[in-house]
LOLUM-431048 format. One record per residue (C-alpha): residue number from 1; residue in three letters; x, y, z. Coordinates in steps of 0.001 Angstrom, whole numbers, plus 500000, padded with zeros to 6 digits. Layout:
(NUM,'ala',(X,Y,Z))
...
This chain:
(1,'unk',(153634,981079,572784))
(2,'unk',(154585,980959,569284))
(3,'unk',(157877,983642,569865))
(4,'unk',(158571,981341,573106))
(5,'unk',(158941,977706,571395))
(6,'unk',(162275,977672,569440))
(7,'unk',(163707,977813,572753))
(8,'unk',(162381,974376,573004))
(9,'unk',(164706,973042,570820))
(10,'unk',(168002,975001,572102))
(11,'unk',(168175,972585,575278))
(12,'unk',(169427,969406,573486))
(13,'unk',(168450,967433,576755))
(14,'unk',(164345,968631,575829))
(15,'unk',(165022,968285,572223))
(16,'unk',(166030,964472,573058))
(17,'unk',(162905,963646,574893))
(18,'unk',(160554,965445,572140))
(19,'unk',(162249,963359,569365))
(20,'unk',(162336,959714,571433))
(21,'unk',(158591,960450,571918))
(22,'unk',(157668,961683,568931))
(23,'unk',(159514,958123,567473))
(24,'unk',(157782,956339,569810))
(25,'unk',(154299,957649,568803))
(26,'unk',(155559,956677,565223))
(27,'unk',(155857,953097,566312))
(28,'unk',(152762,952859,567677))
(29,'unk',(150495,954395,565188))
(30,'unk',(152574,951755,562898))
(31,'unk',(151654,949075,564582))
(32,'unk',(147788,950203,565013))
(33,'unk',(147737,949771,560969))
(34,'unk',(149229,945930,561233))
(35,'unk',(146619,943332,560916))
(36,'unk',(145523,940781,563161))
(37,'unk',(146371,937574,561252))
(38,'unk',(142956,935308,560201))
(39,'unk',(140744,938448,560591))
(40,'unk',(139013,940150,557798))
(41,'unk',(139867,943515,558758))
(42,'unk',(136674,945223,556180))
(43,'unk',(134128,942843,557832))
(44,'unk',(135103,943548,560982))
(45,'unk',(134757,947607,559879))
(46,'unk',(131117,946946,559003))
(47,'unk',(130756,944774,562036))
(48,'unk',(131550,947676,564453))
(49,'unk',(130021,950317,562446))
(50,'unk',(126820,948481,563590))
(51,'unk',(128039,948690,567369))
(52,'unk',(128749,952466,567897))
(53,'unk',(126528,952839,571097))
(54,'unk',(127669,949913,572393))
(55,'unk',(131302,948807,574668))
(56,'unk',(132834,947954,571900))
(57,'unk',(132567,951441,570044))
(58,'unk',(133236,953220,573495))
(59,'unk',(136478,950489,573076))
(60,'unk',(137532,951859,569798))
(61,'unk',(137701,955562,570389))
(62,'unk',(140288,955262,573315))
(63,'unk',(142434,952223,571142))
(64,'unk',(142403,955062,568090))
(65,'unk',(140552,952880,565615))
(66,'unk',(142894,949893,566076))
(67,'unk',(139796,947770,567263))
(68,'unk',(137421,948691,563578))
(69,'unk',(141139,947707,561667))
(70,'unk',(141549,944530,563150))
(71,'unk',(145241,945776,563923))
(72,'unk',(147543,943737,566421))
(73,'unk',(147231,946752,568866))
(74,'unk',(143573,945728,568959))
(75,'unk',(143434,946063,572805))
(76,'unk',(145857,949449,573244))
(77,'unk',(146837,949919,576328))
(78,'unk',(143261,949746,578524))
(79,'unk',(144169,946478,579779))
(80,'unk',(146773,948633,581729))
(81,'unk',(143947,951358,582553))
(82,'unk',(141595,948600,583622))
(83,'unk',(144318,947289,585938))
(84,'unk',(145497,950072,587285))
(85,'unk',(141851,951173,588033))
(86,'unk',(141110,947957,589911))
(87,'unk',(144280,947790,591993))
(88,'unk',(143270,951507,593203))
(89,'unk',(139633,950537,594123))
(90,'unk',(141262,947267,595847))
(91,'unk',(143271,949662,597761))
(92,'unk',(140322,951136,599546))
(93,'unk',(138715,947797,600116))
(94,'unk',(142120,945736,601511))
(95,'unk',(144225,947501,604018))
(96,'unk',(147715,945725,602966))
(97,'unk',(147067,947087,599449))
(98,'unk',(146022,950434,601129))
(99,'unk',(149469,950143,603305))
(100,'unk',(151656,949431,600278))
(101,'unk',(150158,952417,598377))
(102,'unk',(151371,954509,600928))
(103,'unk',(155548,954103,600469))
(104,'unk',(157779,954022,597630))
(105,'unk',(158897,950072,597672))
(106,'unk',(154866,949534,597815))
(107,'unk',(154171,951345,594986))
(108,'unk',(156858,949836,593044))
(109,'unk',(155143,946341,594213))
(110,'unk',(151876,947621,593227))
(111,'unk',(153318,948355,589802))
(112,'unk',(154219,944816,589056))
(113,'unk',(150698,943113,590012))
(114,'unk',(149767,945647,587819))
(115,'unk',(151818,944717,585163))
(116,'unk',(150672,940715,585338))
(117,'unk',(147197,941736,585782))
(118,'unk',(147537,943561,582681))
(119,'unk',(148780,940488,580685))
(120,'unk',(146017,938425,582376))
(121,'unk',(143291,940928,581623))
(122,'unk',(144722,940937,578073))
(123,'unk',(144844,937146,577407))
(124,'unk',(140953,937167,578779))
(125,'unk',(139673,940223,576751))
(126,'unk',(141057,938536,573475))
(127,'unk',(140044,935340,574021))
(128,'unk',(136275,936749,574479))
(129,'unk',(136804,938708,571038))
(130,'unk',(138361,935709,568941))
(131,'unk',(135083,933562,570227))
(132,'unk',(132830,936557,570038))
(133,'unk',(134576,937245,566276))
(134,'unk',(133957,933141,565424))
(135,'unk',(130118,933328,566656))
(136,'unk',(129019,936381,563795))
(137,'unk',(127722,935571,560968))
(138,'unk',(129257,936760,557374))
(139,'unk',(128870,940284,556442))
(140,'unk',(128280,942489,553078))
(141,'unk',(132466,941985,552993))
(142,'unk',(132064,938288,553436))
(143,'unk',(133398,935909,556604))
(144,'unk',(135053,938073,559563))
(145,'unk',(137455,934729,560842))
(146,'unk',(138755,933696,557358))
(147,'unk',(140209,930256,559207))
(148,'unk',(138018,929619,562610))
(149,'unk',(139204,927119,565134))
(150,'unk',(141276,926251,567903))
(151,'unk',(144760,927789,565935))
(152,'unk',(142869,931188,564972))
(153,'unk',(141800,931570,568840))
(154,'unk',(145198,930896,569786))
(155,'unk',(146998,933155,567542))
(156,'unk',(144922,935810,568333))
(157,'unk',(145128,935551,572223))
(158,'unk',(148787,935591,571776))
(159,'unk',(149157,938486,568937))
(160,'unk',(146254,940507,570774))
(161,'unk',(148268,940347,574061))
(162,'unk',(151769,940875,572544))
(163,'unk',(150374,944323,571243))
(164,'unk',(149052,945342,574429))
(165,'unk',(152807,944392,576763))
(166,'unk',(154498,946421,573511))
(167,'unk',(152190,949291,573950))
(168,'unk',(152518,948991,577609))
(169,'unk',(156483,949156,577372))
(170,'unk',(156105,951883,574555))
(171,'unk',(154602,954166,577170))
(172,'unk',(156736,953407,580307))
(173,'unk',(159717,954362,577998))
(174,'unk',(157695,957586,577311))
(175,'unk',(157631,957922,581037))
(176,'unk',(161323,956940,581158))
(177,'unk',(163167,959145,578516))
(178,'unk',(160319,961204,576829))
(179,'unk',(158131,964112,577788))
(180,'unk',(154565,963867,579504))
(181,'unk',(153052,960980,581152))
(182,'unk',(153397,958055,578392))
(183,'unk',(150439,955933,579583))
(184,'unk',(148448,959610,579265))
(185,'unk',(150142,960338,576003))
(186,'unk',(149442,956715,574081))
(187,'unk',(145542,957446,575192))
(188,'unk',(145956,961423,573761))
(189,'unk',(146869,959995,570465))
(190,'unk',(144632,957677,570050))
(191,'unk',(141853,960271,570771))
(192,'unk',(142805,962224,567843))
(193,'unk',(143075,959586,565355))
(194,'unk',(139306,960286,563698))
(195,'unk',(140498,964267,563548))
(196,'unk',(141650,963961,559847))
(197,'unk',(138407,962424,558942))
(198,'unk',(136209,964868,560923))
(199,'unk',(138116,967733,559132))
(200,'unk',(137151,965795,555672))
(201,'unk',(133702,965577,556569))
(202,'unk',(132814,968909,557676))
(203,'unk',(134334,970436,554587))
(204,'unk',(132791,967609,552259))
(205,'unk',(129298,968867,554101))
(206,'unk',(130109,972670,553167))
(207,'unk',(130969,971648,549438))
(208,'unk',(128029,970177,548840))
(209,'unk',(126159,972889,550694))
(210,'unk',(124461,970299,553837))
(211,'unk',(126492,972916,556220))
(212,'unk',(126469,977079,555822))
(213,'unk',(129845,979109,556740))
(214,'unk',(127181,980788,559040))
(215,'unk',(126629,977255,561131))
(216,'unk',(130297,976468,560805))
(217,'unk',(131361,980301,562460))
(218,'unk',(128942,979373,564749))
(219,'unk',(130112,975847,565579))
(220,'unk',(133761,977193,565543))
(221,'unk',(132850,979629,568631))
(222,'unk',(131027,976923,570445))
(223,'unk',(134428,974476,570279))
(224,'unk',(136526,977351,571193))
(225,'unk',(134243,978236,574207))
(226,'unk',(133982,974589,575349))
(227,'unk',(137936,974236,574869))
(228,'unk',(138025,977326,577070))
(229,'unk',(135711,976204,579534))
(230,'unk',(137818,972987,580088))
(231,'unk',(140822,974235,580221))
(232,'unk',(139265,976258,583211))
(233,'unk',(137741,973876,585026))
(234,'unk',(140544,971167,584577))
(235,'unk',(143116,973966,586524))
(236,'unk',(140599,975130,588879))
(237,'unk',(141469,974645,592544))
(238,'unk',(140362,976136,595345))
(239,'unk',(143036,976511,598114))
(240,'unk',(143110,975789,601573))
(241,'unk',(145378,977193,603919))
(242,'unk',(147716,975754,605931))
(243,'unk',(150416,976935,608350))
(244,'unk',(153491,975315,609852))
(245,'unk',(154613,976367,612956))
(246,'unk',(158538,977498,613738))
(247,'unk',(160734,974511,615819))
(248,'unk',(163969,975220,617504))
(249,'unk',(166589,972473,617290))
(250,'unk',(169624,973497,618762))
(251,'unk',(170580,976979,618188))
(252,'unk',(168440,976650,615015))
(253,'unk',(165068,977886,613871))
(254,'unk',(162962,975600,610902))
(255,'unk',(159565,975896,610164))
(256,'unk',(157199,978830,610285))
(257,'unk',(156256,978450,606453))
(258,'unk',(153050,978946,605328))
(259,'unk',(151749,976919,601882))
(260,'unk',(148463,975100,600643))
(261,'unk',(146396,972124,600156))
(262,'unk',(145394,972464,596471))
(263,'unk',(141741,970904,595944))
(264,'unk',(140512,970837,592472))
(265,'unk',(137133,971197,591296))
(266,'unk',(137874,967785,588873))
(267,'unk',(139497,965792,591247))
(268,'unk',(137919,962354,589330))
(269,'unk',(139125,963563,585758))
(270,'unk',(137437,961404,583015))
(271,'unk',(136857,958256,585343))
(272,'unk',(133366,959182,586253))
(273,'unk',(132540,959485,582606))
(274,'unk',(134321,956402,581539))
(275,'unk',(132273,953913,584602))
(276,'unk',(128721,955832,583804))
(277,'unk',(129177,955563,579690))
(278,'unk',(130299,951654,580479))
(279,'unk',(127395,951420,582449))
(280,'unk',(124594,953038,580564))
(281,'unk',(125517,950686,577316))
(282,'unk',(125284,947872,578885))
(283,'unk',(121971,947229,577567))
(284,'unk',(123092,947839,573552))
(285,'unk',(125911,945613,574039))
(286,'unk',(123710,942755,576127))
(287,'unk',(120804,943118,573451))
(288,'unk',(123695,942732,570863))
(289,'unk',(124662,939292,572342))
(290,'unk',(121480,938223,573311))
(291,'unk',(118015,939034,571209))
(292,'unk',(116032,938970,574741))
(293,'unk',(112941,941530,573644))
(294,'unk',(112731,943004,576784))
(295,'unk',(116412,943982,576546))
(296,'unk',(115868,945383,573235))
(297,'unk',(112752,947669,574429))
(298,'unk',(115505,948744,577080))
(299,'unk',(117936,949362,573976))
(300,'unk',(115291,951535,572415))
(301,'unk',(114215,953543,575558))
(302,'unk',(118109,954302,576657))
(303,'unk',(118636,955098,572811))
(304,'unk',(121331,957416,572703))
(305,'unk',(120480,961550,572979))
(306,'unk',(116641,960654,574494))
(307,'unk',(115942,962194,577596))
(308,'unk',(115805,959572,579530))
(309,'unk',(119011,958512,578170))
(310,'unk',(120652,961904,579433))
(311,'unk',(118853,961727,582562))
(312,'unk',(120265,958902,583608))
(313,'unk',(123540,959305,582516))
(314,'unk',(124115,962794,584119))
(315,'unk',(122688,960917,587616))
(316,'unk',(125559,958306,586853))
(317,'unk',(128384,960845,586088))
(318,'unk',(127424,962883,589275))
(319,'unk',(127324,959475,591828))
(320,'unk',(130758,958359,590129))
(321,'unk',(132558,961759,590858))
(322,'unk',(131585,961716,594305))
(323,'unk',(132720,957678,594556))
(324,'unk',(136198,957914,592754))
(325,'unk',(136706,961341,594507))
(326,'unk',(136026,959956,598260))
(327,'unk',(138664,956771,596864))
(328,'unk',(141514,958953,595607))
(329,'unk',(141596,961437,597926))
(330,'unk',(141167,960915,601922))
(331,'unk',(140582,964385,603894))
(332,'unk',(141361,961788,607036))
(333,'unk',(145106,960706,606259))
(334,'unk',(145352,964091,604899))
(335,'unk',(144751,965276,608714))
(336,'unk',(146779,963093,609971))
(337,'unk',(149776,963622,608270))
(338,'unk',(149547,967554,609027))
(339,'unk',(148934,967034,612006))
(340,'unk',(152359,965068,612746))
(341,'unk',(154426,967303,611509))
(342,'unk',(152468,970061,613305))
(343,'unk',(150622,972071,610489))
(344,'unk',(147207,973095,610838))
(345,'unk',(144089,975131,609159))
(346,'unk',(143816,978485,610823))
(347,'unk',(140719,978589,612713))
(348,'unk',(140617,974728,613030))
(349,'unk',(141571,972299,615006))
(350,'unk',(144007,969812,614194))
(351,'unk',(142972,966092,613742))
(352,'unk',(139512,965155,613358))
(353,'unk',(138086,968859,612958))
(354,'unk',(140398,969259,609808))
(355,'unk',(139372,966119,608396))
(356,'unk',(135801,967097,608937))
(357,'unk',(136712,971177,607074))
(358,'unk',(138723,969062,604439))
(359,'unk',(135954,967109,603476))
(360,'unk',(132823,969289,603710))
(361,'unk',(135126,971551,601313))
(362,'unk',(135657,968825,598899))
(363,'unk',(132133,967872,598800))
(364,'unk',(131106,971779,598106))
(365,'unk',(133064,971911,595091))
(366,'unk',(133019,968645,593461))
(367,'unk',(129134,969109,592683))
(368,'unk',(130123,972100,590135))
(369,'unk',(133122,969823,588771))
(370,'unk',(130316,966582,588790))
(371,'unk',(127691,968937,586578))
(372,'unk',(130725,970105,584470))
(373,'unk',(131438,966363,583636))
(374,'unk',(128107,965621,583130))
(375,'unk',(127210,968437,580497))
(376,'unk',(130733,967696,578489))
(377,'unk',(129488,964153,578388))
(378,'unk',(125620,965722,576981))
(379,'unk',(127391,968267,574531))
(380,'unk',(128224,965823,572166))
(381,'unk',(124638,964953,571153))
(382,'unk',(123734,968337,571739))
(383,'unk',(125980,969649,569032))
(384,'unk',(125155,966905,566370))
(385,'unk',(121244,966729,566470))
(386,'unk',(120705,970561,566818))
(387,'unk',(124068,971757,564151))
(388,'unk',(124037,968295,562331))
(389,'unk',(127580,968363,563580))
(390,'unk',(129724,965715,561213))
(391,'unk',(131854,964094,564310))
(392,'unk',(131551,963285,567490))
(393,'unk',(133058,966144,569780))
(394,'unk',(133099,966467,573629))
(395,'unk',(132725,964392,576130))
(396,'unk',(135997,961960,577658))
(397,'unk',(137796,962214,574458))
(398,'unk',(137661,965545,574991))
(399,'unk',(138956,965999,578567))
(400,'unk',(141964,963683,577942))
(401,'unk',(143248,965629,574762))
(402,'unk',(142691,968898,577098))
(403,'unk',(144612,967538,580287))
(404,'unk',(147257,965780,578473))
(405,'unk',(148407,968536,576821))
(406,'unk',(148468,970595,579869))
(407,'unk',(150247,968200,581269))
(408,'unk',(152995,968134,578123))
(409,'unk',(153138,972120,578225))
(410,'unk',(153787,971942,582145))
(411,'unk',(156604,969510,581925))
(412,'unk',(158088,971695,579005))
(413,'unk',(157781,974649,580878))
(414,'unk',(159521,973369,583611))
(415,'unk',(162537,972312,581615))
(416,'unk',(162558,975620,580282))
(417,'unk',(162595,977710,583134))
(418,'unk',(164965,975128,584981))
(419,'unk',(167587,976774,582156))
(420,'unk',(166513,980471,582466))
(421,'unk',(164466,980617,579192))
(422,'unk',(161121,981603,579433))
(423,'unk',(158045,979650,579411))
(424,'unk',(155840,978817,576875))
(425,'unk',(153266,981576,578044))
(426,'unk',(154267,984777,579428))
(427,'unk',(152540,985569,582539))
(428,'unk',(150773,982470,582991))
(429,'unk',(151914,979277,584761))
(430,'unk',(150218,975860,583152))
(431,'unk',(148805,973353,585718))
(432,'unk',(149251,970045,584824))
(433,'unk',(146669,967457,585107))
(434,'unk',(147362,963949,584072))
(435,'unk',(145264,961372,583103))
(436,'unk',(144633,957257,584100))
């Protein structure tokens, strides 16, 4: 790989896209360091550091820290996520959404609700955390609203949203004239943002002897492994055939190929993990608002790493998998559309039989992808109670950084071989998997 990459930079038209996102990234880690104006930015630090198992830590680690620094890009870009999410649930529940999902000019439609249920999801989400902000009471770092009132909720709604339509724009014009999938790449770097710190930590912890070269060596292996096993399970696909048979127009013969349908094991990605985490700290962030004592029993029973705790949240990763799966990908239009242009499964019959195949093979191998999502979302706990691991490692922050970069090699790969250079990694070919 590294012999391969200077070719990178001897197509100027890849070396142009690298550099406009690599600016872009700039401008966005700049502006997750600007302050929020009115907000005490070290009061709001302590704040947080008292919610980590709760939405609004979940919140932080996909914004990159921009939520615990009070920074104008407060909200990131999961106003877009959250949007984009509901519009594809909406599509299974509303056939004219379901019809416009289907075409080009529909999508393109789809893409602008999107957009102004983005700004509207925004404006909501930072009212709730100006009033939310107001309602604490001073910490060790004094006051978190230096000026409360009418204004500061007002300046904030409009700052808070502001950030999020920048961030939004930042990553269509990643889309647009950079490399990878920009929505997917803003996420990817803000999932890296606590990696400097982790690094600090573990090798404060070995200085002052509270972790062995031993237990690191052995920590090492485990990330590799898990890395490895990942990467393997984000590219895995099982293939189905399918065959296409030969049509005579004219004095002409077309047809008579033979390809695939590609169905992964991880056909959800990180969704599953995303609703089930959201879920599951429901009760920390309800007995945060509200001192209910029954809620806070619940808070102590679903305390994070318990078995219970893990129990549950395995049974929630598993049901979402199958859920988002049987949304995003229908075995029936999948039939049909084969079926019209006159492919078909050898050994099965067209229409409703291939549906049937389609989906009894989906099923089979989403439960090994649904376990694999459920012990990367376990593995972080695992790894800090039994090898007093410094930082939190695993789990969705994990899977983006994995499939976002596959996705950035695959796109670089192709522009390489499109010019006759070779790819990144000899004798492999990189799968792509984008995230959101």
């Amino acid at each position: 790989m590294l012999t391969n990459a200077p070719n990178i930079f001897k197509i100027p038209d890849l070396r142009r896209k690298i550099l406009i996102t690599l600016g872009l990234v700039i401008v966005y880690r700049l502006g997750g360091h600007i302050p929020t104006p009115g907000i005490n930015a070290a009061a709001l630090g302590l704040l947080l550091s008292q919610l980590r198992g709760t939405v609004f830590g979940l919140y932080d680690i996909f914004v990159g820290g921009a939520l615990s620094r009070a920074s104008v890009f407060a909200l990131g870009i999961m106003p877009y996520i959250s949007a984009s999410i509901m519009f594809q649930l909406l599509g299974s529940v509303f056939p004219a959404l379901e019809k416009l999902q289907k075409d080009e000019e529909g999508r393109k439609k789809i893409n602008q609700y999107t957009r102004y249920a983005t700004v509207l999801l925004a404006m909501v989400q930072a009212f709730g955390i100006a009033a939310y902000l107001e309602a604490q009471p001073p910490t060790a770092a004094g006051p978190i609203v230096l000026f409360p009132g009418f204004f500061f909720r007002l300046i904030t709604i409009f700052t808070l949203t502001a950030g999020t339509i920048l961030v939004m724009w930042l990553g269509e014009q990643i889309n647009d004239k950079g490399i990878g999938n920009g929505i997917s790449f803003i996420i990817f770097v803000g999932c890296l943002d606590s990696t400097p710190q982790d690094l600090g930590r573990t090798i404060g912890m070995i200085r002052a002897g509270e972790l062995s070269y031993f237990s690191l060596l052995i920590i090492a292996g485990l990330i590799f492994g898990i890395y490895a096993g990942v990467v393997l399970i984000t590219q895995a696909m099982r293939k189905i055939p399918v065959q296409y048979p030969k049509r005579i127009v004219g004095r002409r013969i077309y047809g008579g190929q033979t390809t695939h349908i590609p169905l992964r094991i991880n056909t959800a990605g990180v969704i599953p993990i995303i609703f089930a985490q959201s879920l599951i700290v429901f009760p920390s962030t309800f007995a945060t608002f509200f001192k209910v004592p029954f809620m806070t029993t619940v808070q102590e029973i679903l305390a994070p790493g318990g078995w219970l705790y893990n129990l549950l949240f395995a049974g929630l990763i598993i049901f979402f998998t199958y859920f988002y799966t049987s949304i995003v990908f229908n075995p029936r239009d999948l039939a049909e559309n084969m079926q019209r242009f006159g492919g078909f499964i050898p050994g099965i019959r067209p229409g409703e039989k291939t549906a049937e195949y389609i989906d009894k093979s989906l099923s089979l191998i989403t439960l090994p992808g649904a376990i694999f999502l459920a012990l990367m979302a376990l593995i972080p706990w695992f790894l800090m109670s039994t090898f007093r691991l410094p930082f939190y490692f695993g789990g969705t922050t994990l899977l983006i950084i994995v499939g976002v970069a596959l996705d950035t090699i695959q796109q670089i790969e192709s522009h390489l071989l499109m010019r006759h250079y070779e790819g990144l990694m000899k004798g492999m070919k990189v799968k792509g998997r984008r995230v959101g």
